[in-house]
N, C-alpha and C positions, 0 to 999 in steps of 0.2 A: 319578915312575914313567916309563920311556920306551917308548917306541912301536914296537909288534913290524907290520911288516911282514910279511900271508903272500904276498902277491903277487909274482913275481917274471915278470919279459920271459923268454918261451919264447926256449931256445936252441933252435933248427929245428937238428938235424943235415942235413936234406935241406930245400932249397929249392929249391921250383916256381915254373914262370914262367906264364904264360895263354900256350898254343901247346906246351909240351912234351910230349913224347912219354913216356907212359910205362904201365908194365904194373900190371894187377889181378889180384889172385886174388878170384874170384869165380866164381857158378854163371851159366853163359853159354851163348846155341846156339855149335856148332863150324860146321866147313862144311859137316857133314854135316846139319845142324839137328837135330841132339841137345844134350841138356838135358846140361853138362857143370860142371863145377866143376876149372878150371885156372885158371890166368895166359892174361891177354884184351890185346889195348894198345888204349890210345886215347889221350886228349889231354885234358890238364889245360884247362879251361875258366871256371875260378874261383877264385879263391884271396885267405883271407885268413889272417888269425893264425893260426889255430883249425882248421879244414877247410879241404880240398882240393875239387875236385867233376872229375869226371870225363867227360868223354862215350865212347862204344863205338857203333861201326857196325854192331856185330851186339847182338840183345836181351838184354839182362839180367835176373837175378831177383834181389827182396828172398831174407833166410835164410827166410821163410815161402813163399816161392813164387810170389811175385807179380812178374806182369811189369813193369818200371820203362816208361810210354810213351815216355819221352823219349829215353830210356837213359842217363840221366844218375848216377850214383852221388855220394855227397860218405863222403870220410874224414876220418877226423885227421891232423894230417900229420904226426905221427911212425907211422902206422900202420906195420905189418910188411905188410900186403895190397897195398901200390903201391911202386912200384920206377920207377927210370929206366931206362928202353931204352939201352944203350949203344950211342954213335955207332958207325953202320957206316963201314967204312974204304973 
């Protein structure tokens, strides 16, 4: 009988670094400090296989509506919700 492997090494189409810049979509204050749901940027601050983890200088909310204290968010990292900030020239 041989042996099925389901496991496979994630191919990461996008790979993060600790210090990159990059954007969320997410429900965020603006600069107005309203309660908004756009693309925010911050900075990749964790990263391993699996998740991403995020920080933001302005507050963010779980989808229930809770303020994050830290403002820390973690995704997957093939999420569609974070993006790279492209290099300004």
């Amino acid at each position: 009988m041989s042996a099925f492997s389901f496991m496979r090494n994630p191919e990461a189409e996008q790979s993060y670094e600790v210090g990159d810049v990059v954007e969320v979509y997410c429900e965020h204050d603006n600069e107005n400090e309203e309660r908004v749901r756009d693309w925010v940027e911050g900075v990749v601050v964790q990263v391993d296989e699996k998740m991403v983890a995020v920080q933001f200088r302005v507050n963010v909310y779980l989808t229930n509506g809770w303020m994050v204290p830290d403002r820390i968010l973690w995704f997957p990292v093939r999420s569609e919700h974070v993006r790279v900030v492209p290099e300004k020239k």
